[in-house]
VOBA-1610 file (N, C-alpha, C; in pm, whole numbers, padded with zeros to 5 digits, always signed):
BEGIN
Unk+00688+01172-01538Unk+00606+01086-01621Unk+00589+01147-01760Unk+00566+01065-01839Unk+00574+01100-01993Unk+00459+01146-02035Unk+00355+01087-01959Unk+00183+01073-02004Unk+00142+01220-01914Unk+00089+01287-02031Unk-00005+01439-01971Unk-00124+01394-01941Unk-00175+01271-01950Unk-00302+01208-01897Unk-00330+01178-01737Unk-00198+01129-01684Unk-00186+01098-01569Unk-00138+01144-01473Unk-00275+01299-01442Unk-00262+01374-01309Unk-00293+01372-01164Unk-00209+01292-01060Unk-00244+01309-00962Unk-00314+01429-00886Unk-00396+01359-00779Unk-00430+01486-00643Unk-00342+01522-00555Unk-00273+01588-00594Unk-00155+01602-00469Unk-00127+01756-00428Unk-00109+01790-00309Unk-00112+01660-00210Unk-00257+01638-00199Unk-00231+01498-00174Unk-00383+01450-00116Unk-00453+01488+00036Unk-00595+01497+00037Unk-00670+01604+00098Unk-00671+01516+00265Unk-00667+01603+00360Unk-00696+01539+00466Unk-00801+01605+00576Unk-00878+01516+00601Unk-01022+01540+00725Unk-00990+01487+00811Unk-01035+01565+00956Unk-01100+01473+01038Unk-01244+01420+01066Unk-01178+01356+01139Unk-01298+01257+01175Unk-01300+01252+01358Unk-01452+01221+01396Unk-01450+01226+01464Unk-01558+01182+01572Unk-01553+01047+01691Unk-01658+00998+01680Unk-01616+00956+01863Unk-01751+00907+01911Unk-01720+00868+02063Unk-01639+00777+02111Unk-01606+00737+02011Unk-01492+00586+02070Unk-01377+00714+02081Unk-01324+00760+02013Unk-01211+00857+01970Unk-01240+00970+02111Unk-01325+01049+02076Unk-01294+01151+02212Unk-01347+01126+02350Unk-01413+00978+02349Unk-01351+00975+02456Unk-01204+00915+02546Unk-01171+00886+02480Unk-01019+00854+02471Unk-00922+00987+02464Unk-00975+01085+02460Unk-00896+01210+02397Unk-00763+01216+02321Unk-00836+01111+02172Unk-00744+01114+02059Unk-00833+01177+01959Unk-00758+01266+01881Unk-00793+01257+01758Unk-00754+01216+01623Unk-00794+01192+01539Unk-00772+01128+01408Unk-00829+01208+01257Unk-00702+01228+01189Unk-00728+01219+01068Unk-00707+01155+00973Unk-00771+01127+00820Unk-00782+01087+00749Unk-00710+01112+00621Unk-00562+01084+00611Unk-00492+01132+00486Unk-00588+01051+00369Unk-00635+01097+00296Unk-00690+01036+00188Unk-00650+00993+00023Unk-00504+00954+00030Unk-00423+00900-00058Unk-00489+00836-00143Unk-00602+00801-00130Unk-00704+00664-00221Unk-00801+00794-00349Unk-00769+00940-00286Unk-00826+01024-00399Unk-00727+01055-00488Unk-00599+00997-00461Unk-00470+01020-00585Unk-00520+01053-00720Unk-00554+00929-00736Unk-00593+00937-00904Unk-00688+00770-00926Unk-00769+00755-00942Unk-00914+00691-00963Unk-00854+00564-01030Unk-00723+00524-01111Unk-00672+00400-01141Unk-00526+00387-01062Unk-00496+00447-01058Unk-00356+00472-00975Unk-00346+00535-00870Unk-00441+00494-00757Unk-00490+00566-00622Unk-00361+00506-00513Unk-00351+00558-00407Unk-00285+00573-00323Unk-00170+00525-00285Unk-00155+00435-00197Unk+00023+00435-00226Unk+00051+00363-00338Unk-00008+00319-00414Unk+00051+00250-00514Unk+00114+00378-00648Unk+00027+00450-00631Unk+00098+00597-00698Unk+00239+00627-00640Unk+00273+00682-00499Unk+00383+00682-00444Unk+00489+00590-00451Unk+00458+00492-00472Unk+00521+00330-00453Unk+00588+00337-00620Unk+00484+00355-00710Unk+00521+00314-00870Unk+00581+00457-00942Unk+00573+00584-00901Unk+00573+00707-00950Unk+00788+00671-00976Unk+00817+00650-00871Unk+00993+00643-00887Unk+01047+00553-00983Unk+00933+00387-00983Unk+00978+00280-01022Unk+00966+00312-01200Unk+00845+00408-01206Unk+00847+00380-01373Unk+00916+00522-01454Unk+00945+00620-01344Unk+01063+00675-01408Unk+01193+00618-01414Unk+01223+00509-01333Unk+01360+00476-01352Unk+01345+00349-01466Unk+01235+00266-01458Unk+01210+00201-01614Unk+01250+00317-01769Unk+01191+00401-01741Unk+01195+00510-01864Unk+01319+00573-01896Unk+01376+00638-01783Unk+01528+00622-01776Unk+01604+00502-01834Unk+01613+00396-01816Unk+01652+00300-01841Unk+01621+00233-01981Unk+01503+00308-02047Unk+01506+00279-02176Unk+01398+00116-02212Unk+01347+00125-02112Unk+01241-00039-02070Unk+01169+00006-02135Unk+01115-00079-02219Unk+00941-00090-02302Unk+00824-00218-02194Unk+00883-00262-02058Unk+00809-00375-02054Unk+00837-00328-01893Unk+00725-00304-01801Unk+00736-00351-01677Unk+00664-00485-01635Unk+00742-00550-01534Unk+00714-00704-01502Unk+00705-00731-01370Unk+00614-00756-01318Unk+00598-00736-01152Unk+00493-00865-01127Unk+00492-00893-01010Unk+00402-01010-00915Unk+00278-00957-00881Unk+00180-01064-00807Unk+00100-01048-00760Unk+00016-01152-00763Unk-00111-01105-00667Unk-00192-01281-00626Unk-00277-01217-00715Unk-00429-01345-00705Unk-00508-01299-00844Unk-00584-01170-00773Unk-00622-01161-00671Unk-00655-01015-00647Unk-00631-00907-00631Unk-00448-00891-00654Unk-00372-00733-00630Unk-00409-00644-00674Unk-00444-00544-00594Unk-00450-00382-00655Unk-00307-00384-00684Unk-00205-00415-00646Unk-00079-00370-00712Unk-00068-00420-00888Unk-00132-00483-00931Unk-00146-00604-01061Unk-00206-00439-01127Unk-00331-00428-01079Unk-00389-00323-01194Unk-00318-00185-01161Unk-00275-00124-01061Unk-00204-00019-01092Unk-00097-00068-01165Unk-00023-00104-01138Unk+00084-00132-01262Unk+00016-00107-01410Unk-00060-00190-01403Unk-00104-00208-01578Unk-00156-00042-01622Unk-00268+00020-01534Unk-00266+00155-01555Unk-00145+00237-01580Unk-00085+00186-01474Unk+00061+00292-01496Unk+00164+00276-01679Unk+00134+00154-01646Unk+00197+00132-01769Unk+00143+00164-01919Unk+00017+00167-01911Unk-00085+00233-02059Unk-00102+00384-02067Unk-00054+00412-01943Unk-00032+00584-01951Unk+00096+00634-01971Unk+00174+00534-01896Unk+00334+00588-01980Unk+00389+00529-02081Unk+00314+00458-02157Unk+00354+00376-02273Unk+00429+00230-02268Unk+00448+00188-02193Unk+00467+00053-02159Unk+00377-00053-02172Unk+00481-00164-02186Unk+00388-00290-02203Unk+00367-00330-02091Unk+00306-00444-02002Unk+00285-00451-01880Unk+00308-00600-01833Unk+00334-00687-01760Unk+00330-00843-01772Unk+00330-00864-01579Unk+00192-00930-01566Unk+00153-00975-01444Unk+00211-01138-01393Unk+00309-01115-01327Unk+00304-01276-01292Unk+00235-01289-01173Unk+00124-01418-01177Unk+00028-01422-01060Unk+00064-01537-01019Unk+00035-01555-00891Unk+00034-01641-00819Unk-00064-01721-00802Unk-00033-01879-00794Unk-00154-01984-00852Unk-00180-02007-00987Unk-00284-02128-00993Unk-00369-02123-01149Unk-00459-02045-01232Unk-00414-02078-01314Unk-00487-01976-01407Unk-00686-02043-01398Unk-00757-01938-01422Unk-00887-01975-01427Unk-00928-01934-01534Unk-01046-01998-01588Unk-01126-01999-01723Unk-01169-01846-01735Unk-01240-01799-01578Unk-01260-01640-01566Unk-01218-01584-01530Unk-01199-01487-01546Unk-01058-01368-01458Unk-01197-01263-01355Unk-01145-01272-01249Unk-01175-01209-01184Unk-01180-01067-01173Unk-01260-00942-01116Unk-01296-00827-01139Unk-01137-00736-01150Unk-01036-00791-01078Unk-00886-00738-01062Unk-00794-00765-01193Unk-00813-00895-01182Unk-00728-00941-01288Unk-00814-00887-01405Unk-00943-00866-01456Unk-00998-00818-01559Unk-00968-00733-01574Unk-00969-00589-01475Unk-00928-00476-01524Unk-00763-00459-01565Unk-00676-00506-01532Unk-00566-00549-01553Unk-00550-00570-01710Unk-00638-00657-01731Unk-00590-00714-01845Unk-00653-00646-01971Unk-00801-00533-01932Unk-00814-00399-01999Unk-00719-00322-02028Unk-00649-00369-01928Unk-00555-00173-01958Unk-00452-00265-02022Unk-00453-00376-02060Unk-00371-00394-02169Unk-00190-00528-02085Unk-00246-00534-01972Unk-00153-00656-01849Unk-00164-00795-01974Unk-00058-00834-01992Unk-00048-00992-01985Unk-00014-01073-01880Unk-00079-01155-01900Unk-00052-01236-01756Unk-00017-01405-01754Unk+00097-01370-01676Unk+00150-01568-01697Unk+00125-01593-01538Unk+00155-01749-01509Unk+00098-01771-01359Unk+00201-01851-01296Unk+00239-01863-01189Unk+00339-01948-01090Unk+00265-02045-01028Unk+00321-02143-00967Unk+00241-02208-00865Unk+00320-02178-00741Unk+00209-02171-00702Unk+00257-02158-00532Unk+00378-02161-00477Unk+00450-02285-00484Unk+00587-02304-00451Unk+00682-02211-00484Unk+00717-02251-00663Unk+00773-02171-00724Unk+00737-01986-00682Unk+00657-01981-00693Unk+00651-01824-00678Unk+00704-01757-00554Unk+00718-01840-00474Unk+00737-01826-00294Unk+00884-01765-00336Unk+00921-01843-00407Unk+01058-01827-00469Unk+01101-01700-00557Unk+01047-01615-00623Unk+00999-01529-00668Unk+01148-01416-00685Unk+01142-01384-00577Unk+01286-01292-00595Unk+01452-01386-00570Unk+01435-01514-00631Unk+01573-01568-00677Unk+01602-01579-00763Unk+01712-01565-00828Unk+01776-01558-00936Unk+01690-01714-01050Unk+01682-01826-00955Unk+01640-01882-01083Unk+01480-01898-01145Unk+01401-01775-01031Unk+01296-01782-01125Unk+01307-01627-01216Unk+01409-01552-01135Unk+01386-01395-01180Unk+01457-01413-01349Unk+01593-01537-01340Unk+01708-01529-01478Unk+01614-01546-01593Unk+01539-01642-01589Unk+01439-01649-01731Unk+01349-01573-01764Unk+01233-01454-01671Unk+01171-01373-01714Unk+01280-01265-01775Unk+01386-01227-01693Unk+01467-01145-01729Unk+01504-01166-01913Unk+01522-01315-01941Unk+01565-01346-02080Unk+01480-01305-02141Unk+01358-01347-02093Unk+01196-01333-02192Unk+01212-01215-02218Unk+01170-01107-02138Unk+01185-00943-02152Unk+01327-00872-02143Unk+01396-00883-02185Unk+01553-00829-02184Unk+01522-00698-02194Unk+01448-00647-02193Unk+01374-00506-02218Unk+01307-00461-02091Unk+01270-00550-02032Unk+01170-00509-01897Unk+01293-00481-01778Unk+01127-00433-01699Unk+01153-00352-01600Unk+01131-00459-01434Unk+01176-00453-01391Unk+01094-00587-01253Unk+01069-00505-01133Unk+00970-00459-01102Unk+00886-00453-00991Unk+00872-00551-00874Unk+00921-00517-00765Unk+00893-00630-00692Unk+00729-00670-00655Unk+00711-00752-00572Unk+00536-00751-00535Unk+00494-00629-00420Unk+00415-00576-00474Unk+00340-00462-00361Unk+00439-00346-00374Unk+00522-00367-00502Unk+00588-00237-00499Unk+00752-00217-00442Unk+00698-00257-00325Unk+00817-00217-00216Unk+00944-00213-00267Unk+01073-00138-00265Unk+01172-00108-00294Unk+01217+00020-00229Unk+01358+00028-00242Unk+01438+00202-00225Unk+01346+00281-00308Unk+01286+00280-00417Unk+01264+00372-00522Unk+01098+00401-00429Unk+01017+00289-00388Unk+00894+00320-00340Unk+00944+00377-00212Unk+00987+00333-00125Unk+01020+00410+00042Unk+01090+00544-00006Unk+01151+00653-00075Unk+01146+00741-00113Unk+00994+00849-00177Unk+00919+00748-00238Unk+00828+00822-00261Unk+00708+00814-00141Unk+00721+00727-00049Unk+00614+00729-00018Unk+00687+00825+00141Unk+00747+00840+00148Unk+00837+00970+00255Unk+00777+01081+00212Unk+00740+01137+00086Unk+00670+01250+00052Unk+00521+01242+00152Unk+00461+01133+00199Unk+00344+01134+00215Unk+00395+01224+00364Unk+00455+01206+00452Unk+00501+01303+00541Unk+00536+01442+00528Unk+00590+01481+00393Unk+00625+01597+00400Unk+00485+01682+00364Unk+00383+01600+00305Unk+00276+01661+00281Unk+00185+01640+00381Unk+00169+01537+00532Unk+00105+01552+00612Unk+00139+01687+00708Unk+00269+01718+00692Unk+00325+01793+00798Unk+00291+01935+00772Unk+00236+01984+00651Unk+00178+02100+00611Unk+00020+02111+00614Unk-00019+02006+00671Unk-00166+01976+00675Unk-00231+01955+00792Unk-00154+01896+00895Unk-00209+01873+01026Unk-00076+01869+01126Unk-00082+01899+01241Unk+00003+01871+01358Unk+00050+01700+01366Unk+00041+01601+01328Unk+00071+01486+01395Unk+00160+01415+01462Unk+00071+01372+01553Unk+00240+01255+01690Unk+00265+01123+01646Unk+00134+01081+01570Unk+00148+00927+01519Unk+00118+00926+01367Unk+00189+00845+01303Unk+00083+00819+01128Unk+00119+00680+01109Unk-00006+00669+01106Unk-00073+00510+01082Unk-00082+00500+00943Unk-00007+00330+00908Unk-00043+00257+00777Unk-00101+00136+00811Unk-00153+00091+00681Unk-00193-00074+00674Unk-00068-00101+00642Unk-00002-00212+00636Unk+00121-00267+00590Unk+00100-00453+00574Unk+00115-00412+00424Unk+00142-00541+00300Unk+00253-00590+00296Unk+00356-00505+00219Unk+00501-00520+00176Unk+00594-00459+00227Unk+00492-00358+00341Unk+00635-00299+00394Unk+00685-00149+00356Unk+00650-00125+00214Unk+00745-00023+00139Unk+00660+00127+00234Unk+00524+00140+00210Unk+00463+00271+00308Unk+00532+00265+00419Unk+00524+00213+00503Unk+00560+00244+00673Unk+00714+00286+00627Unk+00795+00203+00581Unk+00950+00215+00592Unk+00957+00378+00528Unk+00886+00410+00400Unk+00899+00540+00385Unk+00878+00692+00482Unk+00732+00612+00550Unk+00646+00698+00680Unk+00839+00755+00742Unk+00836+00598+00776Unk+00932+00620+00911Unk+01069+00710+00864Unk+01144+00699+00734Unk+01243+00804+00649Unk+01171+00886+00674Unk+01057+00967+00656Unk+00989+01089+00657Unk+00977+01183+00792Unk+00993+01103+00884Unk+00912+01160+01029Unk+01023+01294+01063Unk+00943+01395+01108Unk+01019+01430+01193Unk+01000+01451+01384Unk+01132+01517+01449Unk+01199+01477+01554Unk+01012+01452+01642Unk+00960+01375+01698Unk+00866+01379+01804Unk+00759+01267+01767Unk+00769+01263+01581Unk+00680+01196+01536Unk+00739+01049+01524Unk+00605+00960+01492Unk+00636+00813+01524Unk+00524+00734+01402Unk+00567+00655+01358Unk+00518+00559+01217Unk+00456+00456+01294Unk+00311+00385+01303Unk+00259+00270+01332Unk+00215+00216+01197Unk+00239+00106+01199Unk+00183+00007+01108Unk+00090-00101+01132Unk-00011-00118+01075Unk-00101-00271+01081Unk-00052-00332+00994Unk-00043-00445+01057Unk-00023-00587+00974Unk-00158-00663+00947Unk-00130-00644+00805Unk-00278-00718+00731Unk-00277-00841+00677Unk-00162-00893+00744Unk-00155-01054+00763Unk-00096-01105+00884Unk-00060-01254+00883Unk+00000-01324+01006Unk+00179-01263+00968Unk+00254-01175+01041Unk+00346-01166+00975Unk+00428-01273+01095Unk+00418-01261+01183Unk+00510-01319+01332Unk+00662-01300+01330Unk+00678-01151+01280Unk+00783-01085+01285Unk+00902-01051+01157Unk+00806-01091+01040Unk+00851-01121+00913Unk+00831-00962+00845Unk+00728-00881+00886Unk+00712-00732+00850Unk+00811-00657+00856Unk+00837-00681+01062Unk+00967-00586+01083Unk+01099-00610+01032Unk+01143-00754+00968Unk+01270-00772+00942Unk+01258-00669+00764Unk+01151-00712+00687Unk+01148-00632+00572Unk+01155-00499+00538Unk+01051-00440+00680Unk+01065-00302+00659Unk+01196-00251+00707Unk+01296-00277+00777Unk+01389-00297+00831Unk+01494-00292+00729Unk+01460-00400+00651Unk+01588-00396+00524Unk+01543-00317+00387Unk+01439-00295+00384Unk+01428-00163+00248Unk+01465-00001+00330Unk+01455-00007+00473Unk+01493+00152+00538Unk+01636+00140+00478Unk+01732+00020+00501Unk+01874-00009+00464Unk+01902+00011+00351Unk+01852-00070+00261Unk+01777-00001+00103Unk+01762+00133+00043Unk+01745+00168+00101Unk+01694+00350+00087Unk+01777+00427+00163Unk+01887+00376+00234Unk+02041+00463+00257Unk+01929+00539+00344Unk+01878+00541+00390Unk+01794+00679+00456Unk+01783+00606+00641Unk+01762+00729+00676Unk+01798+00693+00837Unk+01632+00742+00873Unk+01560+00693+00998Unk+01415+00620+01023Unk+01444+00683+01142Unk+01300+00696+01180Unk+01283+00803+01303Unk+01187+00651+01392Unk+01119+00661+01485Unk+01086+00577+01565Unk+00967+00500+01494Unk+00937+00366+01498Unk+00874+00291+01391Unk+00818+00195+01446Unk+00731+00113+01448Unk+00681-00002+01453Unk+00550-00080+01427Unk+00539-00181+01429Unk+00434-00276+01347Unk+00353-00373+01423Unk+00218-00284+01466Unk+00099-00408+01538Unk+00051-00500+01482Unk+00115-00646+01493Unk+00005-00728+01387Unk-00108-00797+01501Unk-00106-00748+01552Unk-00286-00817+01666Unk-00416-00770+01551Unk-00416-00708+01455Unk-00555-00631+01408Unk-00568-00739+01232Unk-00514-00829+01222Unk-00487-00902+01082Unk-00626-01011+01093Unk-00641-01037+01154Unk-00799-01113+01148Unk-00769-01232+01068Unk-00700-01289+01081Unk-00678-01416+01058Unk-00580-01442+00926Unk-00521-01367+00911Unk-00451-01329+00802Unk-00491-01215+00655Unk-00459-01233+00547Unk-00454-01145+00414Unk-00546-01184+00349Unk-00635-01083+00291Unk-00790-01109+00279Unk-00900-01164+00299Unk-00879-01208+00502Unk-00957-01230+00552Unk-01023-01145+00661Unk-01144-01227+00710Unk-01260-01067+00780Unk-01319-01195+00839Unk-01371-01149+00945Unk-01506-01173+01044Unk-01596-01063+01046Unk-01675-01099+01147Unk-01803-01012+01157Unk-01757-00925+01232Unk-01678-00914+01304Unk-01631-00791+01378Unk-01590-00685+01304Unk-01466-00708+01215Unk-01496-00650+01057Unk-01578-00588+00982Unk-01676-00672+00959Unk-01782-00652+00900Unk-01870-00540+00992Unk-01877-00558+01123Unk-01941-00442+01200Unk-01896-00309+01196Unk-01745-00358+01209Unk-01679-00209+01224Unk-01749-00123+01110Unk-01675-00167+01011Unk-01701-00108+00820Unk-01837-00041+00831Unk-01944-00097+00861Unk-02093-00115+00868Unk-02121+00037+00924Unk-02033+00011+01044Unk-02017+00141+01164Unk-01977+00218+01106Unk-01867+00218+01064Unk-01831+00372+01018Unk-01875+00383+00884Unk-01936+00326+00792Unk-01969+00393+00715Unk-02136+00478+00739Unk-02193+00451+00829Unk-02303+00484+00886Unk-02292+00625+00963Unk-02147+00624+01067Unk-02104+00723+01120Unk-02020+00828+01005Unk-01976+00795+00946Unk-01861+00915+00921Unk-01885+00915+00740Unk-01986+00825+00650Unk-02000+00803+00501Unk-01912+00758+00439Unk-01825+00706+00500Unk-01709+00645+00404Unk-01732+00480+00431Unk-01742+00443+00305Unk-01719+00280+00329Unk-01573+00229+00256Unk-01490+00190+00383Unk-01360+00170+00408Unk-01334+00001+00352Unk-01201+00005+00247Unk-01166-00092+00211Unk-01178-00183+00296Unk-01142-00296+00300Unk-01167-00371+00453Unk-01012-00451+00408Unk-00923-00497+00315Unk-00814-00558+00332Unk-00693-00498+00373Unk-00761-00368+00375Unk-00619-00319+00416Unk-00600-00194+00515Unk-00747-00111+00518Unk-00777+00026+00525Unk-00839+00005+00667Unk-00948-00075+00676Unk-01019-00127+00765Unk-01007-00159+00866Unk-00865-00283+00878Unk-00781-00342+00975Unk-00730-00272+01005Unk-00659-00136+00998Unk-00583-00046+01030Unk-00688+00025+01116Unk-00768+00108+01064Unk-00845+00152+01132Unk-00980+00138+01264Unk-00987-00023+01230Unk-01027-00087+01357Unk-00916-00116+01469Unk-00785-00126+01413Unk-00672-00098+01513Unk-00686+00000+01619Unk-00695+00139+01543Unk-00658+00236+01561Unk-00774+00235+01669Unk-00901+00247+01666Unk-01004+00300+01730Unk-01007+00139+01847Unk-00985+00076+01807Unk-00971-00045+01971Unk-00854+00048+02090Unk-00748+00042+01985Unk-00639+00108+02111Unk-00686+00234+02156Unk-00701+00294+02092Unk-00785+00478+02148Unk-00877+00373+02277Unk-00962+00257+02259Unk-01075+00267+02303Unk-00966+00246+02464Unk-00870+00095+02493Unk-00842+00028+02577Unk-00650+00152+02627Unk-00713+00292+02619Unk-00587+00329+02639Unk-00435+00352+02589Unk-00397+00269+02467Unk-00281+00283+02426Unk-00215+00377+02400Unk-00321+00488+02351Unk-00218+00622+02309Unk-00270+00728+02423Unk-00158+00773+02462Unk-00136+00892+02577Unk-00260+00963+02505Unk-00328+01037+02644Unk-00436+01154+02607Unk-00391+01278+02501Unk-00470+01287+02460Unk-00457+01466+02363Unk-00371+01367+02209Unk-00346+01279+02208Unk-00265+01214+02078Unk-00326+01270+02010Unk-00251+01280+01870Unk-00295+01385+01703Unk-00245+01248+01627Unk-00336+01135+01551Unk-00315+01076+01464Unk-00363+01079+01331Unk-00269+01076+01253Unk-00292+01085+01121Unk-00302+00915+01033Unk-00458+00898+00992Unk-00409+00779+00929Unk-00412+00786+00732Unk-00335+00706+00716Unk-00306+00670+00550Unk-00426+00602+00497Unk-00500+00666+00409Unk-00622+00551+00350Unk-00506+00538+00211Unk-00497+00398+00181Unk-00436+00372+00086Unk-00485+00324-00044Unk-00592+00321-00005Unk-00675+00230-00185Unk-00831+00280-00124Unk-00891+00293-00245Unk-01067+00281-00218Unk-01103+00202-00205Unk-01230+00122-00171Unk-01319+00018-00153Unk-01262-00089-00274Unk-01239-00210-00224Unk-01206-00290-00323Unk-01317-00346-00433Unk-01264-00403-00566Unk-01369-00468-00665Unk-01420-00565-00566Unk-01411-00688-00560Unk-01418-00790-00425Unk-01448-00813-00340
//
């Protein structure tokens, strides 16, 4: 990176935790805490963007250009990333534009994001040539980011998050939330021989996760150690919650002081502590989970 401003925590710090649902199950769990990265460019989205905007810079780009809905943390890391390495930034969002920009899209558009909007349809469409040929004209200069990051360039960086768990704790399992895919597929490049990558699905994927994470491992020329993706813990899909949700969060932030993102961090981790509760992981298990973002604006 170009910018002496923009110093990560790395590696990022890891605790356990530790509570009666957990031992009595005789699992334990820790807490990679990736979300203390860096306070605008926190957790995997650091790992995810760290490759993408050196190879913009390499490449001689003044403009990165990437997706997102109106609430992405991927929208404002980008834009951070981009005011620290000198880039211009351009958000295409998904849906209509509104009179007020919301707490995401605001900070976004602080750090200096322009933002144009798709509709629905069209955007679905997003990585084909005939919506990608005309931004490409607009910015002949830019850089394209896919949505949530994901690429060869992010599943390389986010494989580091293994080489830095593995100096930090023993682990048999490491747990992600999974959006786009790009964390787990990296987890799983990373593992070594014994260890195993779980993923939550923080939407309805119905088998649409595993084909993606599947084709960026292909992507990334890199060969994947044992892998897979629970979507039972998505609660009705992508940025949605019930009260069960809402209890969990409640719970552990009462138990352990952390109040846990809930779109992405949450679902994972209410995963994690149901299966400990109903048996799933063999006794004595060592899990390591990924906090990937802090508490959302939202």
């Amino acid at each position: 990176m170009s910018s002496t401003e923009l110093i990560p925590r790395l590696p990022s710090p890891v605790s356990e935790v530790s509570n009666e649902l957990l031992s009595g199950a005789d699992v334990r769990l820790w807490l990679k805490r990736d979300d203390l990265i860096h306070s605008e460019v926190p957790g995997n989205k650091w790992r995810k963007l760290r490759g993408n905007v050196a190879q913009a810079l390499h490449e001689s780009a003044d403009t990165l250009v990437t997706f997102g809905g109106a609430y992405s943390n991927h929208l404002r890391a980008v834009a951070a990333m981009g005011r620290y390495c000198g880039l211009s930034t351009v958000g295409i969002v998904r849906g209509e534009p509104h009179d007020e920009l919301n707490p995401s899209l605001s900070e976004a558009v602080a750090n200096g994001m322009r933002l144009s909007y798709l509709d629905r349809e069209t955007y679905r469409r997003k990585h084909t040539d005939d919506v990608l040929a005309p931004l490409r004209a607009q910015y002949p200069h830019g850089y394209v980011i896919p949505e949530g990051g994901s690429n060869r360039l992010a599943v390389a960086g986010c494989a580091d998050i293994v080489t830095e768990l593995n100096t930090q704790v023993d682990a048999d399992v490491i747990c992600t939330p999974v959006g786009s895919g790009g964390t787990v597929a990296g987890i799983a490049c990373g593992l070594d021989p014994g260890q195993r990558a779980l993923g939550y699905s923080v939407l309805r994927s119905r088998g649409y996760l595993h084909r993606e994470v599947a084709e960026l491992i292909t992507s990334a020329e890199a060969s994947a150690g044992e892998w897979d993706i629970n979507e039972e813990f998505a609660f009705g899909g992508f940025a949605k919650r019930d009260a069960r949700l809402d209890d969990f969060i409640a719970w552990f932030d009462r138990r352990h002081g952390l109040r846990l993102e809930w779109v992405y961090v949450a679902k994972m981790l209410y995963g994690i502590h149901h299966m400990a509760q109903r048996g799933d992981f063999v006794p004595g298990t060592r899990i390591a989970a990924v906090v990937t973002g802090p508490a959302t604006l939202w």
